[in-house]
ChimeraX commands (.cxc) that place a marker at each C-alpha (Angstrom):
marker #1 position 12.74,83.11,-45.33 radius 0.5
marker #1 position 13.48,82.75,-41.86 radius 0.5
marker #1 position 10.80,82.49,-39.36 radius 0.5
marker #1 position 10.60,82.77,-35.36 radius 0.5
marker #1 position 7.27,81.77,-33.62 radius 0.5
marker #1 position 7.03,83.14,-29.81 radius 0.5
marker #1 position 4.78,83.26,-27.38 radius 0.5
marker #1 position 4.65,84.11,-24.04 radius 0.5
marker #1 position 5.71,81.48,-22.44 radius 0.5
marker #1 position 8.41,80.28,-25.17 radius 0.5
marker #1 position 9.83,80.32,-28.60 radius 0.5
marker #1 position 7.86,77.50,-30.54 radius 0.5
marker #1 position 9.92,77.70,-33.79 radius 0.5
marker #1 position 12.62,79.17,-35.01 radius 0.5
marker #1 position 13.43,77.97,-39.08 radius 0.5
marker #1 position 13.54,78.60,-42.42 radius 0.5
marker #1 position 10.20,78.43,-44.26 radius 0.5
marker #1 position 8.54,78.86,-48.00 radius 0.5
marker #1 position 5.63,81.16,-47.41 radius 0.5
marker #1 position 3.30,82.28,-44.33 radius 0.5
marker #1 position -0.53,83.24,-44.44 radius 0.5
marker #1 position -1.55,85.33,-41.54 radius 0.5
marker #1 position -4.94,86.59,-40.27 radius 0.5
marker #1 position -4.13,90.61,-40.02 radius 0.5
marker #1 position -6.34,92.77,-38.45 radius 0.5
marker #1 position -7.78,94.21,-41.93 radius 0.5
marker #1 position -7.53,90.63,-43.87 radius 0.5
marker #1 position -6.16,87.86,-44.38 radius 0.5
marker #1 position -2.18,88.64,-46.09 radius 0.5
marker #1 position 0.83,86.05,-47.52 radius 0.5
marker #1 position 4.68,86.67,-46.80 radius 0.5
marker #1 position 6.96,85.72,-49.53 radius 0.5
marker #1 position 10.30,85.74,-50.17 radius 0.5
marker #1 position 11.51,89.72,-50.41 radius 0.5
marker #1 position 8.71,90.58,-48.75 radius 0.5
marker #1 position 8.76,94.87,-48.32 radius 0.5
marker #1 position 9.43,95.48,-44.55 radius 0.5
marker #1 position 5.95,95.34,-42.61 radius 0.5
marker #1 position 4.69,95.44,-38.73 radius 0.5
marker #1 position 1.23,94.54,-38.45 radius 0.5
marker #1 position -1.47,93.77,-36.00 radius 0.5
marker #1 position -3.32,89.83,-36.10 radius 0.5
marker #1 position -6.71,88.89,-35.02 radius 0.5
marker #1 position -7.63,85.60,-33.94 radius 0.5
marker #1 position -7.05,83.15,-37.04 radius 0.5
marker #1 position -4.74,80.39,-38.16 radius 0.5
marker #1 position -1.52,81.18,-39.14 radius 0.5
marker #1 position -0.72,78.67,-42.46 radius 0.5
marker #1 position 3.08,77.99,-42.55 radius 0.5
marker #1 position 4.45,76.32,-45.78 radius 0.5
marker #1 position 7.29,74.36,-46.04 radius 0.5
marker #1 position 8.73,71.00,-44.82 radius 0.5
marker #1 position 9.17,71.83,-40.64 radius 0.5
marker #1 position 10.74,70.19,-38.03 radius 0.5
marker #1 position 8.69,70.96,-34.43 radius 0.5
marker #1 position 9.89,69.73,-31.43 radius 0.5
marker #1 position 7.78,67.02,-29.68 radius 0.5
marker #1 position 7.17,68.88,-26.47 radius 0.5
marker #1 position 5.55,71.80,-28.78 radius 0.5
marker #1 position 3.46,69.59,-31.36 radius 0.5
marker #1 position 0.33,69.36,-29.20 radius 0.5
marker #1 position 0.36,73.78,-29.79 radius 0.5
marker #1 position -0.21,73.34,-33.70 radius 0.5
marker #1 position -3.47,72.33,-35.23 radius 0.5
marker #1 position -1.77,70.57,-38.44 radius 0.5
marker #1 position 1.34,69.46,-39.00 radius 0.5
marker #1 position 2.44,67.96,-42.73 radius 0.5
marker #1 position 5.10,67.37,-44.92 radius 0.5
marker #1 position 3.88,70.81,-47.03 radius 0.5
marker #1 position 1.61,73.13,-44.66 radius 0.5
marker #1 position 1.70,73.70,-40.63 radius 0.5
marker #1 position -1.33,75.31,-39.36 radius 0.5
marker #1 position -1.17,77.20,-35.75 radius 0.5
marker #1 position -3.83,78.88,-34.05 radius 0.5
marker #1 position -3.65,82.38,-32.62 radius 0.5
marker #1 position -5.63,84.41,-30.16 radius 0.5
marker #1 position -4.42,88.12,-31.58 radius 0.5
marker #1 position -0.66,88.48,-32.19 radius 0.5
marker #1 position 1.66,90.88,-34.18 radius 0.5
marker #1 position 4.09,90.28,-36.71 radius 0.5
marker #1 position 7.08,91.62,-37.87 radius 0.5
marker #1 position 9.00,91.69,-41.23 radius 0.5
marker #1 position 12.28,92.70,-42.39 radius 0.5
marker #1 position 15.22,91.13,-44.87 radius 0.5
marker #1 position 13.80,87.99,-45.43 radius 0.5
marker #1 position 13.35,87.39,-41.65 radius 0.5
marker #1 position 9.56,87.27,-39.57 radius 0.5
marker #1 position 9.55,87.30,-36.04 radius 0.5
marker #1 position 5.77,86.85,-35.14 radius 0.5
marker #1 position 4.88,87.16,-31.70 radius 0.5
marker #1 position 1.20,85.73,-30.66 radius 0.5
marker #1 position -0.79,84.75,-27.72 radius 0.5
marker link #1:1,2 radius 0.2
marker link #1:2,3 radius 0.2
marker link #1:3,4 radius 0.2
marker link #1:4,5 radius 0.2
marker link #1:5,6 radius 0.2
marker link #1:6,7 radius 0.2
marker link #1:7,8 radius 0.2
marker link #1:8,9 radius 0.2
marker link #1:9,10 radius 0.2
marker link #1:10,11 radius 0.2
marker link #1:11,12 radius 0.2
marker link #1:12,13 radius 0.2
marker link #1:13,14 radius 0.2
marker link #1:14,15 radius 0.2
marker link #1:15,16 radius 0.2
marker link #1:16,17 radius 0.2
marker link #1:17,18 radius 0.2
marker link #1:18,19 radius 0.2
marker link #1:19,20 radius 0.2
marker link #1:20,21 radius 0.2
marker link #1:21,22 radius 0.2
marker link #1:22,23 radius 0.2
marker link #1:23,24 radius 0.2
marker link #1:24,25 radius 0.2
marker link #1:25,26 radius 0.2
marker link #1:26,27 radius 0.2
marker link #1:27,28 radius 0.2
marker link #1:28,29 radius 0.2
marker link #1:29,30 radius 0.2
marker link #1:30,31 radius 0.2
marker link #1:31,32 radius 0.2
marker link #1:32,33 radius 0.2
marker link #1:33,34 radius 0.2
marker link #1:34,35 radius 0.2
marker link #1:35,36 radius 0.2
marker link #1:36,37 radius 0.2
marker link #1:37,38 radius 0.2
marker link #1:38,39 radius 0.2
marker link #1:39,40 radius 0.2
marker link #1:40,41 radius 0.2
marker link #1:41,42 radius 0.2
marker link #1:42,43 radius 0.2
marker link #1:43,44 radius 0.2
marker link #1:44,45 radius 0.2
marker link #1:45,46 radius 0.2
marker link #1:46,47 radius 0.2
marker link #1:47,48 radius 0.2
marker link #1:48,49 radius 0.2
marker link #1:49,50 radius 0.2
marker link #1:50,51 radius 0.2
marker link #1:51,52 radius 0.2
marker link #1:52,53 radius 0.2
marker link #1:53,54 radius 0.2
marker link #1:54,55 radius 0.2
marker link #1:55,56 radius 0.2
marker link #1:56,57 radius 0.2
marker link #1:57,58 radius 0.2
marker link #1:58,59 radius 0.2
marker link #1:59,60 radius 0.2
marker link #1:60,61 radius 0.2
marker link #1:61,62 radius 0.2
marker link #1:62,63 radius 0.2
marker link #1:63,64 radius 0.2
marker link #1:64,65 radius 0.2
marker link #1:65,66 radius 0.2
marker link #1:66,67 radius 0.2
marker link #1:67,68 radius 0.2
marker link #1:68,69 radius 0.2
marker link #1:69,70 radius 0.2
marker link #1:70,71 radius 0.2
marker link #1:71,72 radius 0.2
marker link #1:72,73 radius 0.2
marker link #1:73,74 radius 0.2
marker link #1:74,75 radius 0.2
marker link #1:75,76 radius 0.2
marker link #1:76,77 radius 0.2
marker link #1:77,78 radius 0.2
marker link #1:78,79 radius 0.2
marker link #1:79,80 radius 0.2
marker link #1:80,81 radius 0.2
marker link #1:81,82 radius 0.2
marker link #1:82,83 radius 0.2
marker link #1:83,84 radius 0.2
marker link #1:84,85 radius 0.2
marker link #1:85,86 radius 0.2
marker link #1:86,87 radius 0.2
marker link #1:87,88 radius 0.2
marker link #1:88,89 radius 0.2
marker link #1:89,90 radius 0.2
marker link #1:90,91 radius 0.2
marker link #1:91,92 radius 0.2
view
């Protein structure tokens, strides 16, 4: 799966990805690969990111954990979007 992080004041990722946990609005809910298409609303949470990521150094210091296997990033509210395989999720 392809995934694009952005926020308001840039993009912080852009790349290809395993799985994603997210904190929606009504609970907590994983993206996998050939996911059905979904828009949804986030609360404040941490957004869990697995897969082996590259992050550019000048964005590190935005993401709580960074690993070989699981990237954790913290977000105020946000929404996400899902369709073929690609997630654009947009927080703040």
């Amino acid at each position: 799966m392809y995934l694009e992080i952005i926020s308001p004041e840039a993009t912080l990722f852009s790349g290809e990805i395993e799985s994603l946990t997210l904190p929606g609005t009504n609970g907590s809910f994983q993206l996998l690969e050939n996911h059905a298409p979904i828009v949804s609303t986030l609360q404040a949470g941490v957004v869990k990111i697995k897969g082996n990521i590259t992050l550019e150094e000048s964005i590190k210091e935005q993401f709580e954990t960074v690993s070989k296997d699981e990237t954790l990033y913290a977000i105020a509210s946000g929404t996400v979007e899902v369709s073929d395989n690609k997630i654009i999720l947009l927080s703040d």
